[in-house]
BAFI-3210 file (N, C-alpha, C; in Angstrom, 3 decimals, decimal comma, padded with zeros to 6 digits):
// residues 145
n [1|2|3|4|5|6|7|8|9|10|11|12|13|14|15|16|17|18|19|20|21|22|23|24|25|26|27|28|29|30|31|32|33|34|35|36|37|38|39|40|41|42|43|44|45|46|47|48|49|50|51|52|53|54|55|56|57|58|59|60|61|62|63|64|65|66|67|68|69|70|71|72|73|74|75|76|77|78|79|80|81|82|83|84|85|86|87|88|89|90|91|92|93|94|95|96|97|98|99|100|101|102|103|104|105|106|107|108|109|110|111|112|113|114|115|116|117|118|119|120|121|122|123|124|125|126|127|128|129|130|131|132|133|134|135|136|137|138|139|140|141|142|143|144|145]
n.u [212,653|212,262|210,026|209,713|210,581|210,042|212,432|214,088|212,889|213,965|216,422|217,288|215,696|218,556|220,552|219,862|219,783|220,843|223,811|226,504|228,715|228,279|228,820|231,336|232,199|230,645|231,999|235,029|235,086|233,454|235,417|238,298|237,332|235,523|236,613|237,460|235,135|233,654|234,955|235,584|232,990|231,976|230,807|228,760|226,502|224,100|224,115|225,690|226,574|225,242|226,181|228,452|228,577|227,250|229,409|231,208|229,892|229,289|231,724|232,654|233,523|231,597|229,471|226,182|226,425|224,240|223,320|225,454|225,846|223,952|224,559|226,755|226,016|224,372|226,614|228,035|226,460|226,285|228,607|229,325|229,759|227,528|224,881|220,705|220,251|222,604|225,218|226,422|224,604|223,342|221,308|219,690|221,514|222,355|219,831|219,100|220,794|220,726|217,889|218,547|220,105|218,891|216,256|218,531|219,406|217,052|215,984|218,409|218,528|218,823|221,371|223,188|225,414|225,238|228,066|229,195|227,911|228,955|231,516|231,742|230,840|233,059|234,590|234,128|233,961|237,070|237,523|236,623|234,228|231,078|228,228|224,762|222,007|218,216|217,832|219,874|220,690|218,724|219,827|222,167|225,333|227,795|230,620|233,771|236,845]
n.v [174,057|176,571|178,929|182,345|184,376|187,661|188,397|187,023|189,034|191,383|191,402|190,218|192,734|194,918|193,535|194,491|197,206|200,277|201,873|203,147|203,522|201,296|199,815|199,835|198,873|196,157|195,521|194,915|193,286|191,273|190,468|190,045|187,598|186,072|183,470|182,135|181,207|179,933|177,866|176,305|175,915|174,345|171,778|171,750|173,445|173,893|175,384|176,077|176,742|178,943|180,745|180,806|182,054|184,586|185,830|186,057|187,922|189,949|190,599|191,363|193,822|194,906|194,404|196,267|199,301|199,470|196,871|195,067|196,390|194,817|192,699|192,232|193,089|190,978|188,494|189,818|188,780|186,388|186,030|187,145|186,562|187,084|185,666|185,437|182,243|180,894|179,519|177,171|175,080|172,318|171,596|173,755|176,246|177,789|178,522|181,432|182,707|181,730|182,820|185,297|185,639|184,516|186,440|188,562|187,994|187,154|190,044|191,294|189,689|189,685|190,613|188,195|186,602|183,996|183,721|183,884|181,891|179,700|180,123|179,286|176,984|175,817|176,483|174,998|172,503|172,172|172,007|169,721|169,126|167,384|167,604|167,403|165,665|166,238|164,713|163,771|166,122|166,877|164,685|166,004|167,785|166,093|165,819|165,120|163,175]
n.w [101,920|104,642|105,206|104,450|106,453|108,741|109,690|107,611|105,111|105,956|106,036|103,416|102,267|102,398|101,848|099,854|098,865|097,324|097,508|097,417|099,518|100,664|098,765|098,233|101,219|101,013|098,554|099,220|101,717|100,491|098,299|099,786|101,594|100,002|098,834|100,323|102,474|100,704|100,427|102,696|103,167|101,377|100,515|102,090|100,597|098,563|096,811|095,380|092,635|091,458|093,158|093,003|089,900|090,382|092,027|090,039|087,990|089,704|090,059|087,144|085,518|083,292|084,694|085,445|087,613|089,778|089,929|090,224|093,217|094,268|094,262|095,310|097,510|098,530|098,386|100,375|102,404|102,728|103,386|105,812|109,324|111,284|111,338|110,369|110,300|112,328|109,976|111,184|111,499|110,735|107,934|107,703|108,255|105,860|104,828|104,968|103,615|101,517|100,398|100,407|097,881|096,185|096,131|095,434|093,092|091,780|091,450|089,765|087,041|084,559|084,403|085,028|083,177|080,654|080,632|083,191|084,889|082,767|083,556|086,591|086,959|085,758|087,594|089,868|088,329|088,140|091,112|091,478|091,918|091,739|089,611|091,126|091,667|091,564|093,953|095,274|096,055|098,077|099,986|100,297|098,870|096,909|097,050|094,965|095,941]
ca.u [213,155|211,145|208,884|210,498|210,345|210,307|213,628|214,935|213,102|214,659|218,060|217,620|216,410|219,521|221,447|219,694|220,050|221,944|224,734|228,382|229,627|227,855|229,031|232,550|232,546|230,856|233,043|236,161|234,843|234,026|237,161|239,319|236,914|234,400|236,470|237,818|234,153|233,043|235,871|235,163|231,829|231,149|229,988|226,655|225,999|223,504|223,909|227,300|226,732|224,308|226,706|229,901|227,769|226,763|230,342|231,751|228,607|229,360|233,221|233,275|233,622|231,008|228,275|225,810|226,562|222,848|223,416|226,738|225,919|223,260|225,139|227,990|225,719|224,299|227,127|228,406|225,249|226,611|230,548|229,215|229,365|226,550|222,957|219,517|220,071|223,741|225,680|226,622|222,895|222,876|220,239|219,253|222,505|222,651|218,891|218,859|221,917|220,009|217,163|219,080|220,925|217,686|216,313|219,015|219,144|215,908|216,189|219,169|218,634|219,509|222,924|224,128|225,064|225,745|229,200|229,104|227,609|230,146|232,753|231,531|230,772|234,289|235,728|233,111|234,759|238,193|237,509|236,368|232,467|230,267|227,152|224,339|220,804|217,676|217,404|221,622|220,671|218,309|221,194|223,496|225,848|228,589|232,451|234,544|237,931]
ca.v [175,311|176,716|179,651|183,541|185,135|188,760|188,713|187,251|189,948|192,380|190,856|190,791|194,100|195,296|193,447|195,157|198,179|200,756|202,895|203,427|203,469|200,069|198,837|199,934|198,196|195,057|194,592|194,664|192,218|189,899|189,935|189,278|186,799|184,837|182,137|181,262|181,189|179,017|176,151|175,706|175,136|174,024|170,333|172,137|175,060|173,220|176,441|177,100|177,424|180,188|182,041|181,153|182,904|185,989|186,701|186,315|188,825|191,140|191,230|191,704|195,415|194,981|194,486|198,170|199,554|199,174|194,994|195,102|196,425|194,436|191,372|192,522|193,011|189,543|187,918|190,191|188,675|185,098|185,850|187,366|185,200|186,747|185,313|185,411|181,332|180,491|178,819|175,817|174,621|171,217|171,589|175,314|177,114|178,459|178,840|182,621|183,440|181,225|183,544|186,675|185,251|183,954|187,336|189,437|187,249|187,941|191,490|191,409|188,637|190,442|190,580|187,721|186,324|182,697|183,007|184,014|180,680|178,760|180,563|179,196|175,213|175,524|176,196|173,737|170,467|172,264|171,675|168,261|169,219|166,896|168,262|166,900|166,008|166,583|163,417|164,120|167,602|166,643|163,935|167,148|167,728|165,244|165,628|163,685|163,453]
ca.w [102,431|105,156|104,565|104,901|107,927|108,514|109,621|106,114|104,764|106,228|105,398|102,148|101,772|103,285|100,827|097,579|099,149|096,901|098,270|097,257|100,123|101,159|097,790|098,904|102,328|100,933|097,504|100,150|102,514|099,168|097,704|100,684|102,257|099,061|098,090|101,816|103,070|099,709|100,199|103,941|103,686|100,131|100,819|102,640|099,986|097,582|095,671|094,824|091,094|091,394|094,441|092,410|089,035|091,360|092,283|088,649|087,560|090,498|090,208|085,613|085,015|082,462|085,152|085,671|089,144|090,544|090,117|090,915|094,249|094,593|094,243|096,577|098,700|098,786|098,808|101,883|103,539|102,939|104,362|107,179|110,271|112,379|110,332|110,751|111,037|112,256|108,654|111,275|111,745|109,444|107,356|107,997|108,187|104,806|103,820|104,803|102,551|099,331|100,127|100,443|097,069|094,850|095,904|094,445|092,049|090,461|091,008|088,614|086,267|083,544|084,378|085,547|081,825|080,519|080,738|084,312|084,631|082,403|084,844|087,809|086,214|085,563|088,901|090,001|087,568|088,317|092,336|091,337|092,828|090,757|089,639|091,706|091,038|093,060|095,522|095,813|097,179|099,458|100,748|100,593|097,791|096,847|097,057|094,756|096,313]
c.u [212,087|210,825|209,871|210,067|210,748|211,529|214,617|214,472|213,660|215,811|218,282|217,211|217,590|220,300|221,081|219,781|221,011|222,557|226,378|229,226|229,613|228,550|230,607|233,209|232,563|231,664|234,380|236,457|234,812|235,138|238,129|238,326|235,712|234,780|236,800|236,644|233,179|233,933|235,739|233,426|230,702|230,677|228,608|226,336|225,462|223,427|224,651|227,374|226,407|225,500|227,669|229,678|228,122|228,290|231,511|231,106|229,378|231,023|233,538|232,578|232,442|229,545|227,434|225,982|225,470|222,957|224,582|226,387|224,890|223,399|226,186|227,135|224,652|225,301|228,168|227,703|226,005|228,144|230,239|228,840|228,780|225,674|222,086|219,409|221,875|223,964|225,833|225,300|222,854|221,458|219,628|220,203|222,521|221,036|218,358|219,459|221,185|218,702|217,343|219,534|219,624|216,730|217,286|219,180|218,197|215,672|216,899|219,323|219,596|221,113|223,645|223,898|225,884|227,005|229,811|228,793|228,508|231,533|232,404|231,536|232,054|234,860|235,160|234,088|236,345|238,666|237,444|234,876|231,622|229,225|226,131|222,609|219,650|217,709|218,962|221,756|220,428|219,152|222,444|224,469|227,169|230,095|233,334|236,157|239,167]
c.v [175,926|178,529|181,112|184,478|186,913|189,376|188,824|188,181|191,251|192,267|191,206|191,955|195,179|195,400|194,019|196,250|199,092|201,843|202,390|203,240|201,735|198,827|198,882|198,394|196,712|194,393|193,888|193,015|190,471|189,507|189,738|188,161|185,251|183,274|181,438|180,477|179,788|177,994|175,858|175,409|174,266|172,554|170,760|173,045|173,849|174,148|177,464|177,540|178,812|181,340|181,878|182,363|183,973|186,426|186,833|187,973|190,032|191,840|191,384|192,861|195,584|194,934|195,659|198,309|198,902|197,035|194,610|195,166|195,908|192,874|191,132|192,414|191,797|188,770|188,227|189,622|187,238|185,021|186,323|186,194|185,605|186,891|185,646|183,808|181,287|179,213|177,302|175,062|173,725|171,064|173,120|176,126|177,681|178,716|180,396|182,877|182,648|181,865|184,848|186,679|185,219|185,620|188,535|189,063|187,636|189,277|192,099|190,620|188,844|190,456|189,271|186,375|184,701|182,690|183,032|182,328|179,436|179,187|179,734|177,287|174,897|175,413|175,450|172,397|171,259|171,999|170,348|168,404|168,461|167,646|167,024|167,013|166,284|165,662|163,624|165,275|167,667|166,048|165,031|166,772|166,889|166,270|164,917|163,982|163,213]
c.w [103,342|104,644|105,380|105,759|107,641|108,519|107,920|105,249|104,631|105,924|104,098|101,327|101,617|102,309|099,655|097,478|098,048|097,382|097,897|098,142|100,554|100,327|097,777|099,803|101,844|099,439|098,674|101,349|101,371|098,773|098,772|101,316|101,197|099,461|099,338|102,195|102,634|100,211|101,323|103,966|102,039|099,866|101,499|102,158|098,506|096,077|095,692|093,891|091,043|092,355|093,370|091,020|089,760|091,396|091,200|088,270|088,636|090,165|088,353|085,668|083,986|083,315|085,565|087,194|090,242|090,860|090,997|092,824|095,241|095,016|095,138|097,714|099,306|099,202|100,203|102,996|103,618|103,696|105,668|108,401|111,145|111,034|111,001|111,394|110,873|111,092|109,574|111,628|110,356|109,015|106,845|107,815|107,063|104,172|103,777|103,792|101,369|099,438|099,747|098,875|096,130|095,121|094,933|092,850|090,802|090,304|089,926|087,751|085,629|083,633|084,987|083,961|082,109|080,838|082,228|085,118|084,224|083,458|085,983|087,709|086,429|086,203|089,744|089,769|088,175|089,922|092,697|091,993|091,672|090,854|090,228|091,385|092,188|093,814|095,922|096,871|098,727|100,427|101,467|099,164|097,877|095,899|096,248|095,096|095,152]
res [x|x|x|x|x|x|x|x|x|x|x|x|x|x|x|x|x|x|x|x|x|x|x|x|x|x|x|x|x|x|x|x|x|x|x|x|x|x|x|x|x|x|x|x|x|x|x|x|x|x|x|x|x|x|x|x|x|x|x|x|x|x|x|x|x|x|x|x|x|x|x|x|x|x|x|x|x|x|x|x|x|x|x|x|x|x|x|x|x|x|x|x|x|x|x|x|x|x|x|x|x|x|x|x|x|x|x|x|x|x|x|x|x|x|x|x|x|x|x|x|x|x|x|x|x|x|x|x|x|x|x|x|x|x|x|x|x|x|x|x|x|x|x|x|x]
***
């Protein structure tokens, strides 16, 4: 992964940002746009578990606001189609949004619980996405049709 530029910092402060209204705009944009965004490009997202997690965590009523909108507003950073590196860039395209993502991430650990996790596995084997190990990654993640 290459090394974080000031830009992706700035990105992902953006996204941890808290504001109501922000957490408004970007739940809206999530929920009409996640899962489209995930199934077109989910053969080059080495880190679907973790995004699919995040938007379980963000969207159960049980998550505290402050995460919640911290997580919306990550994954608003990943549906958006202007980046820091354009998503179609093989290789690169997605390593702002898994910084913007493993940032909020650890900001909210705490909340993003095992079963958030087993949720996401699940629509994983239910897509047919094998789980993939590290030398698979590096290759890019595998499809089973």
């Amino acid at each position: 992964m290459p090394q974080q530029t000031p830009e992706m910092d700035q990105a992902a402060e953006e996204a941890l940002r808290v504001d109501p209204q922000k957490l408004v705009r970007d739940s809206k944009l999530v929920l009409a746009r996640f899962w489209v965004k995930l199934r077109d490009n989910l053969a080059r997202i080495p880190f679907a578990e973790k995004l699919i997690a995040t938007f379980y965590a963000a969207t159960d009523p049980a998550t505290p606001f402050r995460a919640k909108a911290i997580l919306m507003g990550a994954l608003a950073y990943f549906i958006m189609p202007v980046d820091i590196i354009p998503d179609f860039i093989v290789g690169l395209g997605f390593t702002d949004d898994a910084a913007v993502l493993m940032l909020a991430l650890r900001a909210v650990s705490t909340s993003i619980l095992p079963r958030h996790h087993d949720q996401a596995r699940a629509w994983l084997v239910s897509h047919k996405v094998s789980p993939t190990d590290e030398a698979e990654i590096q290759a890019g993640p595998v499809i089973e049709n």
